[in-house]
N, CA, C and O atoms as a GROMACS GRO file, in nm:
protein
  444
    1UNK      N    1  11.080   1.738   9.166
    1UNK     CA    2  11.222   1.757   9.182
    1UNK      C    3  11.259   1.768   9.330
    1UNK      O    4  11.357   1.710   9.377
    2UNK      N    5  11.183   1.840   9.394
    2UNK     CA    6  11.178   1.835   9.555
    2UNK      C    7  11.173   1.697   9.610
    2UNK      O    8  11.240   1.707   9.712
    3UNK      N    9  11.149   1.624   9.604
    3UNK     CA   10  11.146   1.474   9.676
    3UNK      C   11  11.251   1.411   9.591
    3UNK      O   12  11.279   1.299   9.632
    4UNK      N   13  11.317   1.448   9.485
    4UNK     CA   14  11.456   1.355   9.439
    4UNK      C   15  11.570   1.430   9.497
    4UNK      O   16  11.669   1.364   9.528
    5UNK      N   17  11.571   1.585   9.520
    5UNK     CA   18  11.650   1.616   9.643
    5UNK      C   19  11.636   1.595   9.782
    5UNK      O   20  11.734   1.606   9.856
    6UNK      N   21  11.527   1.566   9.825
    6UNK     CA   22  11.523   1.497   9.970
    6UNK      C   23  11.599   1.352   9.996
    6UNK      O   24  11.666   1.312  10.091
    7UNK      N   25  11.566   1.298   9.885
    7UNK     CA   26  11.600   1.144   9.892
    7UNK      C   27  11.789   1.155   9.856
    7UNK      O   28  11.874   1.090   9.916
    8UNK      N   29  11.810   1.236   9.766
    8UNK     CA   30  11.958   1.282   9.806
    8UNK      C   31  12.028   1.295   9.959
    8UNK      O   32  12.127   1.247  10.014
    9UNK      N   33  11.950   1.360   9.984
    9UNK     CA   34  11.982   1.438  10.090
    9UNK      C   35  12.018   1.321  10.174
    9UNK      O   36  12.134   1.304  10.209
   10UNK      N   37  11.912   1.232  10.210
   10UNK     CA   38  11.874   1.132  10.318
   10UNK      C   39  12.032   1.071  10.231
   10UNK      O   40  12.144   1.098  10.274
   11UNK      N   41  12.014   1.013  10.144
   11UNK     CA   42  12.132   0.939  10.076
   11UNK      C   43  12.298   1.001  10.196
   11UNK      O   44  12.384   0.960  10.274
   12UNK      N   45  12.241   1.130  10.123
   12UNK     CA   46  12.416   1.179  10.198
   12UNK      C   47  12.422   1.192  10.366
   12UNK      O   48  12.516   1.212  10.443
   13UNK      N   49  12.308   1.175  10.383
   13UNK     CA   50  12.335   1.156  10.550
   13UNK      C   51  12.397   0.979  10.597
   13UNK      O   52  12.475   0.946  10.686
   14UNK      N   53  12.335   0.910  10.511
   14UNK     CA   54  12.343   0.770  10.514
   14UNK      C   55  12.504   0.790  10.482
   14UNK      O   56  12.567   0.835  10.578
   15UNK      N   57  12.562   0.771  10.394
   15UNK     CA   58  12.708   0.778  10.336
   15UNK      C   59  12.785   0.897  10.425
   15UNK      O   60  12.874   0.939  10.351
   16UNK      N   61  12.789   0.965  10.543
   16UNK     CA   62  12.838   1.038  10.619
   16UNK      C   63  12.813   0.917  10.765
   16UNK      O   64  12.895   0.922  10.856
   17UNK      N   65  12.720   0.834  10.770
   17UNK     CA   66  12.744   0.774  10.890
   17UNK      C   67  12.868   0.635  10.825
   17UNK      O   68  12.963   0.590  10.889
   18UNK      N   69  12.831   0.603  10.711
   18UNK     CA   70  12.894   0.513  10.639
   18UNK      C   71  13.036   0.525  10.675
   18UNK      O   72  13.112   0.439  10.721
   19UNK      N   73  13.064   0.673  10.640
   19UNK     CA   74  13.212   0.691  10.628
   19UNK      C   75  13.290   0.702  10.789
   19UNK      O   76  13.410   0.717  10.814
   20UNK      N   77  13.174   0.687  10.883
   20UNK     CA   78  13.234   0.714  10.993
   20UNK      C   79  13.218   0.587  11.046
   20UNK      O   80  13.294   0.560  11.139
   21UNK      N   81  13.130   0.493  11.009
   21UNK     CA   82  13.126   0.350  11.055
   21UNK      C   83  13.280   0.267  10.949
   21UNK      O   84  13.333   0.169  11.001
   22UNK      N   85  13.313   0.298  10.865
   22UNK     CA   86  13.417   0.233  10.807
   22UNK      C   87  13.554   0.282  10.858
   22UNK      O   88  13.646   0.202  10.878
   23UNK      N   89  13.561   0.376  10.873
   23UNK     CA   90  13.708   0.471  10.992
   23UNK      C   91  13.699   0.357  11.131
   23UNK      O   92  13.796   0.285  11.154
   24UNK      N   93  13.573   0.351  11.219
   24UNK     CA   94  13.566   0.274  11.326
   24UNK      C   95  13.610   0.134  11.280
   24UNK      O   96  13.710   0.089  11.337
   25UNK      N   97  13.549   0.054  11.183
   25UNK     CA   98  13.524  -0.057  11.150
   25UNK      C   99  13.757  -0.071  11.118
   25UNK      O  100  13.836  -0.158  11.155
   26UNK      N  101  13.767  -0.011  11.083
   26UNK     CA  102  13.883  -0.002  11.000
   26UNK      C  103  14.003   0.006  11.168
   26UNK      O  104  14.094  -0.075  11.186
   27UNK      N  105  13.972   0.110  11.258
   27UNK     CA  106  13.985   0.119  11.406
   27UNK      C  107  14.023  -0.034  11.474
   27UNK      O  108  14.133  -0.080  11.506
   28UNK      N  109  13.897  -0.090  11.482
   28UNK     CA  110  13.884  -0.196  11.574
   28UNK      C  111  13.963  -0.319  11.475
   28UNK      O  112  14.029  -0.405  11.533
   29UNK      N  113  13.956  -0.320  11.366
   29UNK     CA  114  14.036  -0.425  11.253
   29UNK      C  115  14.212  -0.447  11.295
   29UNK      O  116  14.284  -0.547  11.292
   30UNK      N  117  14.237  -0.311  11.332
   30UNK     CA  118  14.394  -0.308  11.366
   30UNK      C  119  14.449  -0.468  11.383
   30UNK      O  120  14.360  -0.536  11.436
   31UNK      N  121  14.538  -0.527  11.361
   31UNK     CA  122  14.625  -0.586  11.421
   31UNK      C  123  14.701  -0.575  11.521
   31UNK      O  124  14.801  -0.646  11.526
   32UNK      N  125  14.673  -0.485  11.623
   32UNK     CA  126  14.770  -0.415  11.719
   32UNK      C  127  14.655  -0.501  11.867
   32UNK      O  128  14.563  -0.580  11.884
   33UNK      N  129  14.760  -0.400  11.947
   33UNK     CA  130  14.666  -0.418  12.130
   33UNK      C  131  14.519  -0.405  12.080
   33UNK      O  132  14.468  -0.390  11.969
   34UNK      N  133  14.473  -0.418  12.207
   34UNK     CA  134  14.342  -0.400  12.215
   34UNK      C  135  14.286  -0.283  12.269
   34UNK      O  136  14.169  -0.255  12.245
   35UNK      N  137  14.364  -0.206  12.344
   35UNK     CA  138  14.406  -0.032  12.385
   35UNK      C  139  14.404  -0.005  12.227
   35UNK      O  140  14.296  -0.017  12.169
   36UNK      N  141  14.517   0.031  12.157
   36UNK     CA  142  14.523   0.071  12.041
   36UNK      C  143  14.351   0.080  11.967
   36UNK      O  144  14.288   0.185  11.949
   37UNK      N  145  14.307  -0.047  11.937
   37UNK     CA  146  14.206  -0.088  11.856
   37UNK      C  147  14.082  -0.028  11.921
   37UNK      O  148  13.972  -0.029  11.865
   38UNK      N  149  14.107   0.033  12.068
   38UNK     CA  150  13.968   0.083  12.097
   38UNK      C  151  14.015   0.240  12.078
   38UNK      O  152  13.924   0.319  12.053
   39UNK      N  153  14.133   0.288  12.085
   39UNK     CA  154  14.187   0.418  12.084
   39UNK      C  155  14.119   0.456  11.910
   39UNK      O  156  14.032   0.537  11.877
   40UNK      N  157  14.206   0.355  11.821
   40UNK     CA  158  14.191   0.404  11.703
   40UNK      C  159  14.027   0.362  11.674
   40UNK      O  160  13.978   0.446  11.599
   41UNK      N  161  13.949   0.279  11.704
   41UNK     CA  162  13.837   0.279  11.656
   41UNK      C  163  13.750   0.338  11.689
   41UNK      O  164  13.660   0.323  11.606
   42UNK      N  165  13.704   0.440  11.816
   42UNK     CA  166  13.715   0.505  11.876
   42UNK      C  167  13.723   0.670  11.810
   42UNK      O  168  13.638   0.747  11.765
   43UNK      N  169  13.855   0.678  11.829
   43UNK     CA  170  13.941   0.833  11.799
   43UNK      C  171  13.884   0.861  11.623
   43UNK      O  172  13.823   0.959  11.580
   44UNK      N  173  13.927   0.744  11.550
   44UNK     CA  174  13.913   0.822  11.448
   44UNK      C  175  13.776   0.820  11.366
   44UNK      O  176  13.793   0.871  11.255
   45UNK      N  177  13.660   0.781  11.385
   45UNK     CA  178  13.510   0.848  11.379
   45UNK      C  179  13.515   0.938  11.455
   45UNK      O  180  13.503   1.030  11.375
   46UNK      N  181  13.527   0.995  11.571
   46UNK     CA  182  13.554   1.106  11.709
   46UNK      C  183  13.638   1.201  11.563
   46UNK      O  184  13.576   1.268  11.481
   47UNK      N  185  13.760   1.184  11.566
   47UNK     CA  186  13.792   1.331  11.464
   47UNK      C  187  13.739   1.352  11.345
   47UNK      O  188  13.700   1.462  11.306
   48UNK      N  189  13.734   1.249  11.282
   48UNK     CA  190  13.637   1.269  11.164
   48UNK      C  191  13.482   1.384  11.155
   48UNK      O  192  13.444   1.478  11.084
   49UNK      N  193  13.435   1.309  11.268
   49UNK     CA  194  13.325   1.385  11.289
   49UNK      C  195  13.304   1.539  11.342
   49UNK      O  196  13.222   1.621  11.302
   50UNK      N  197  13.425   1.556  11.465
   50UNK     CA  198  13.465   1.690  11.479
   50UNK      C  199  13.515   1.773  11.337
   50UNK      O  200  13.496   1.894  11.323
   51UNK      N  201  13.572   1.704  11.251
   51UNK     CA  202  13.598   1.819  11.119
   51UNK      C  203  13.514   1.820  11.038
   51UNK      O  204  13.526   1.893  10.940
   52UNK      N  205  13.384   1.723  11.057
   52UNK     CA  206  13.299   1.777  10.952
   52UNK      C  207  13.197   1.852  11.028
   52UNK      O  208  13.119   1.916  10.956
   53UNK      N  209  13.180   1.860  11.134
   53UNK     CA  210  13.075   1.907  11.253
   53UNK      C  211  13.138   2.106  11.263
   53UNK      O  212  13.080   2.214  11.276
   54UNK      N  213  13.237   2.076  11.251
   54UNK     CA  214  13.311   2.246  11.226
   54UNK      C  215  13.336   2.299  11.110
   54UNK      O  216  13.309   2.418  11.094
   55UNK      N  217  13.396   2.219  10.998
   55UNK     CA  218  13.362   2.281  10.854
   55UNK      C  219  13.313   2.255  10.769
   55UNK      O  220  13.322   2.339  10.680
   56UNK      N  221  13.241   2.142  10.740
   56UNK     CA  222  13.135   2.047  10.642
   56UNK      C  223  12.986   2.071  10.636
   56UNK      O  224  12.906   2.064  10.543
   57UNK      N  225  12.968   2.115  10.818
   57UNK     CA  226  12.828   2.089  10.811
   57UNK      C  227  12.768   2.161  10.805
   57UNK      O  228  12.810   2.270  10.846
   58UNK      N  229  12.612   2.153  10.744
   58UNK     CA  230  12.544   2.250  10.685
   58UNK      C  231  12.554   2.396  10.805
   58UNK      O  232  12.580   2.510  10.765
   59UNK      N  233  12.524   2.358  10.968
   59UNK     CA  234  12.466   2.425  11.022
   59UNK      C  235  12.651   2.480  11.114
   59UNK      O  236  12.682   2.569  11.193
   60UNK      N  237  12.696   2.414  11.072
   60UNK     CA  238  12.866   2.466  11.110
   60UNK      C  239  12.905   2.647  11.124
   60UNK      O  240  12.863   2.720  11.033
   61UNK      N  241  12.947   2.680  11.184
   61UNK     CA  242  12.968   2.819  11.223
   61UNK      C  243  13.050   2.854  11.158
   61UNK      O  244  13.039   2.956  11.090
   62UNK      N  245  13.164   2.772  11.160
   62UNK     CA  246  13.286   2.758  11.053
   62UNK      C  247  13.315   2.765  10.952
   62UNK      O  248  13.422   2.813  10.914
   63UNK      N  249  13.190   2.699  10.851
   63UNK     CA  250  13.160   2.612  10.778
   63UNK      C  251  13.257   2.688  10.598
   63UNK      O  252  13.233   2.791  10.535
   64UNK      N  253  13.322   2.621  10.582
   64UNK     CA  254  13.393   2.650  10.464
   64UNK      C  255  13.346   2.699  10.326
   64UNK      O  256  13.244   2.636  10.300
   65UNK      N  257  13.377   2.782  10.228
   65UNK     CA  258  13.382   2.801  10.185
   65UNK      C  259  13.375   2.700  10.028
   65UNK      O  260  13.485   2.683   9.977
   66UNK      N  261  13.274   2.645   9.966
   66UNK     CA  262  13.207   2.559   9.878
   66UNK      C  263  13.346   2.489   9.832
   66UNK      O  264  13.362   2.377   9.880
   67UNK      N  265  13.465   2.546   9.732
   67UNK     CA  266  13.569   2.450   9.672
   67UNK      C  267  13.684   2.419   9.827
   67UNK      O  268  13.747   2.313   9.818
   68UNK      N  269  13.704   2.485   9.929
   68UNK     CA  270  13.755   2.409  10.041
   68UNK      C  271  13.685   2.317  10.071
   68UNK      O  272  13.734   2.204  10.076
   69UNK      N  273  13.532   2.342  10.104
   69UNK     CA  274  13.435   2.250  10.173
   69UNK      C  275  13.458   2.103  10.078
   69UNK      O  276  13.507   2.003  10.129
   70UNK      N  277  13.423   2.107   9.962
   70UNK     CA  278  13.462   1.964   9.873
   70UNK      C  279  13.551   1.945   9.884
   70UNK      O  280  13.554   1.827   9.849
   71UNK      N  281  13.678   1.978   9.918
   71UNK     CA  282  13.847   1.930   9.916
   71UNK      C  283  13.803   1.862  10.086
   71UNK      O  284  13.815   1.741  10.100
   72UNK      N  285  13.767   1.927  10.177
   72UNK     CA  286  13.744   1.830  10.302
   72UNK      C  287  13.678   1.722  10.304
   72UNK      O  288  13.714   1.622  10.364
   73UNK      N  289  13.541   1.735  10.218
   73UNK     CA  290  13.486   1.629  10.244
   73UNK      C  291  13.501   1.517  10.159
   73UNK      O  292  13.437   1.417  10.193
   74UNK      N  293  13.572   1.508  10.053
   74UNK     CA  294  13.666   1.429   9.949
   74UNK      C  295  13.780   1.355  10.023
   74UNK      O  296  13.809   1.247   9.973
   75UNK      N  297  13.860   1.396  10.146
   75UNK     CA  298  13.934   1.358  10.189
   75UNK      C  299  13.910   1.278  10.299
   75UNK      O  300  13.979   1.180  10.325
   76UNK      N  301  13.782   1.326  10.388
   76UNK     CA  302  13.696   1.283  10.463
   76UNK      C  303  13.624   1.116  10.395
   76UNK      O  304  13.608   1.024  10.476
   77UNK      N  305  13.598   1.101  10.290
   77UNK     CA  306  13.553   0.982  10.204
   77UNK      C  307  13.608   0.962  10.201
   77UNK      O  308  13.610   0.863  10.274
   78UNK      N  309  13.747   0.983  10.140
   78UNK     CA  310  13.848   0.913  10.067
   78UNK      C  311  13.924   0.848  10.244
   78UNK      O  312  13.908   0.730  10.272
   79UNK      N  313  13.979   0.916  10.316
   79UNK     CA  314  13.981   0.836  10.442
   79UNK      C  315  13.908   0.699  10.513
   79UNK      O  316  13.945   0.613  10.593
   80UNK      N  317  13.831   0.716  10.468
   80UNK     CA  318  13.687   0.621  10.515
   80UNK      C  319  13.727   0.489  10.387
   80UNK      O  320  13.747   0.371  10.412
   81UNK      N  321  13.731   0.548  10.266
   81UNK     CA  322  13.725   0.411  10.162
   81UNK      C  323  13.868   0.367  10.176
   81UNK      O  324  13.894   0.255  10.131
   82UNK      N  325  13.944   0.421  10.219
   82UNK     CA  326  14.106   0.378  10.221
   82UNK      C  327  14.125   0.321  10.354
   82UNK      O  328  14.238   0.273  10.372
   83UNK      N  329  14.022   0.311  10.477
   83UNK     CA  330  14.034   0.268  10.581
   83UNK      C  331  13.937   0.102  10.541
   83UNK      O  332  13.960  -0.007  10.593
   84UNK      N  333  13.844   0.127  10.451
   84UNK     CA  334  13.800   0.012  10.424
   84UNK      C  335  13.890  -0.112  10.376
   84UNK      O  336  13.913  -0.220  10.430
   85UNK      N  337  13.946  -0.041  10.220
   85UNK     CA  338  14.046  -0.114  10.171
   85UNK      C  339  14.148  -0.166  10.276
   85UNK      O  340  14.161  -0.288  10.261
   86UNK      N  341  14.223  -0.117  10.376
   86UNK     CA  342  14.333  -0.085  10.447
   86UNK      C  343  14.240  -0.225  10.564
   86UNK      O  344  14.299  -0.289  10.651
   87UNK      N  345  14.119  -0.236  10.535
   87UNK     CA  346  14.080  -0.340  10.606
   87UNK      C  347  14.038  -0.456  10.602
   87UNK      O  348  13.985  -0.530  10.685
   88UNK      N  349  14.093  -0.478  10.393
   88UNK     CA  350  14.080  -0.573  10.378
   88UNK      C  351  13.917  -0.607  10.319
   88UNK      O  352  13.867  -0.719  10.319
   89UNK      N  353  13.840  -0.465  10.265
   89UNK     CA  354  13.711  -0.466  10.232
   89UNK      C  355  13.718  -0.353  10.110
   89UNK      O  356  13.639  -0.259  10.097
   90UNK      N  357  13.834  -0.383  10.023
   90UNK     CA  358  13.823  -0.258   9.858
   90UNK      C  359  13.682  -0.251   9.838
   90UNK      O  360  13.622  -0.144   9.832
   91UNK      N  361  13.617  -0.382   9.824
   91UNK     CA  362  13.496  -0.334   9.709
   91UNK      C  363  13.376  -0.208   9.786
   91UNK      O  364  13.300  -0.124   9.739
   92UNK      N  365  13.410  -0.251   9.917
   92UNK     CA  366  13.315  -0.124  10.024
   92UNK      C  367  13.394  -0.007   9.999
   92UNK      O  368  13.344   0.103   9.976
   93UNK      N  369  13.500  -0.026  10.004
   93UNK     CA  370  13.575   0.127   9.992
   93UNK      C  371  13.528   0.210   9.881
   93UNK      O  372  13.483   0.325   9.884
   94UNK      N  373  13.549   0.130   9.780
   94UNK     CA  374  13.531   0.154   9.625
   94UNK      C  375  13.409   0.202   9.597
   94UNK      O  376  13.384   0.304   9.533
   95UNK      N  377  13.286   0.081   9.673
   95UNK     CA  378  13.144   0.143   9.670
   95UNK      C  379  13.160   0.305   9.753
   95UNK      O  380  13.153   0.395   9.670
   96UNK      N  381  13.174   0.346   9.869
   96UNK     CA  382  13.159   0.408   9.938
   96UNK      C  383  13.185   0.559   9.870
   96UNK      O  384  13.115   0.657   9.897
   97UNK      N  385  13.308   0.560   9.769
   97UNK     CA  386  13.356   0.654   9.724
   97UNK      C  387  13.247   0.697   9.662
   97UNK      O  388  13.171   0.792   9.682
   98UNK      N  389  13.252   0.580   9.557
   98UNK     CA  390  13.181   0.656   9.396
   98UNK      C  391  13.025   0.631   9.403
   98UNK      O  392  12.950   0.643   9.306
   99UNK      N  393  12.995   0.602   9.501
   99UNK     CA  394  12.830   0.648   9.558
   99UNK      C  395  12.826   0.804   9.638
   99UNK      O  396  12.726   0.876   9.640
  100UNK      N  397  12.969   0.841   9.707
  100UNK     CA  398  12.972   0.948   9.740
  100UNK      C  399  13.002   1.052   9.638
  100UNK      O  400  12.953   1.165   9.650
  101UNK      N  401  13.085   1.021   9.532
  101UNK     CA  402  13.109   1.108   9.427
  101UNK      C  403  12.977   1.156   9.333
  101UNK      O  404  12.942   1.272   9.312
  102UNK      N  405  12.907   1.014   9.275
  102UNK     CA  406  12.785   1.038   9.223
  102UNK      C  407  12.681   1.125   9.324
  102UNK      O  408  12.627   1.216   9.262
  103UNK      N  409  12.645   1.118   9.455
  103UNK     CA  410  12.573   1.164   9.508
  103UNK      C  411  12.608   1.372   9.484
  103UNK      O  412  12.542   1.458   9.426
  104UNK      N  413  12.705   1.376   9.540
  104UNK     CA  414  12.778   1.526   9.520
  104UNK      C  415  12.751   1.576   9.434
  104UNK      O  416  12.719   1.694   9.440
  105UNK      N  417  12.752   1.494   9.298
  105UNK     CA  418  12.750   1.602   9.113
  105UNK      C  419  12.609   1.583   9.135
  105UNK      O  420  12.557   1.638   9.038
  106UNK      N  421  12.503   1.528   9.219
  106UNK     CA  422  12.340   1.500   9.179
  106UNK      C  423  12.323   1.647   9.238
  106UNK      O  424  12.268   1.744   9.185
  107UNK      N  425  12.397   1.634   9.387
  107UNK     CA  426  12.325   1.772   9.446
  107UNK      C  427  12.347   1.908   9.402
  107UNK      O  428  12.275   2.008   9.403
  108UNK      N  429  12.522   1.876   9.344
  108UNK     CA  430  12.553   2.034   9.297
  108UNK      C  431  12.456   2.043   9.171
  108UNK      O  432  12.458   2.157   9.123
  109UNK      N  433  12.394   1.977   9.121
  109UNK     CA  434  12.310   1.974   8.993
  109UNK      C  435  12.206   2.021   9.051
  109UNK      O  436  12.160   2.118   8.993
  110UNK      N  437  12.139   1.983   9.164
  110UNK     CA  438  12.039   2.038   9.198
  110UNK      C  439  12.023   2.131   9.268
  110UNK      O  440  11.913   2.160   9.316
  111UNK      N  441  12.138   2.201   9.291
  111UNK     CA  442  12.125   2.338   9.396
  111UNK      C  443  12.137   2.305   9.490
  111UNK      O  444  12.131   2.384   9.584
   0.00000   0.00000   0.00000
């Protein structure tokens, strides 16, 4: 059972860079300047990562309180798959979610 929570684990680290490579990816996609497209592709992995680095993450000082902590990091995904869609890539969005959703009920299952 110990090595199907590791491999979780690794999973949710993978789908946390995911969600911050699809915010960027979604960034640089803009239709706008090219200022803009480095601002937003750029900025928003940069905040993303500051709010999960202060209340998401395991080793966070901050770190929230278990039903806040899932309301952030739900919104945190859900940002990321709506930046996918929003870029013209639903089925990544779509994957991104409900690989992140399934992953979540594996771990709260496993402690």
């Amino acid at each position: 059972m110990a090595i199907f929570k590791a491999i979780n684990l690794g999973l949710r680290f993978v789908l946390e860079l995911c969600m911050l490579a699809a915010l960027g990816y979604w960034g640089f996609q803009l239709d706008r300047s090219l200022l803009l497209r480095i601002v937003a592709g750029v900025g928003a992995p940069l905040l993303a990562a500051t709010v999960w680095g202060f209340w998401v993450a395991p080793k966070a000082v901050n770190q929230l309180a278990d039903p806040a902590r899932f309301g952030v990091e739900l919104v945190l995904f859900a940002l990321g798959a709506g930046a996918l869609w929003l870029a013209e890539r639903p089925s990544l969005g779509a994957a991104l979610l409900i690989i992140y959703l399934i992953n979540r009920g594996v771990l709260g299952l496993l402690g």
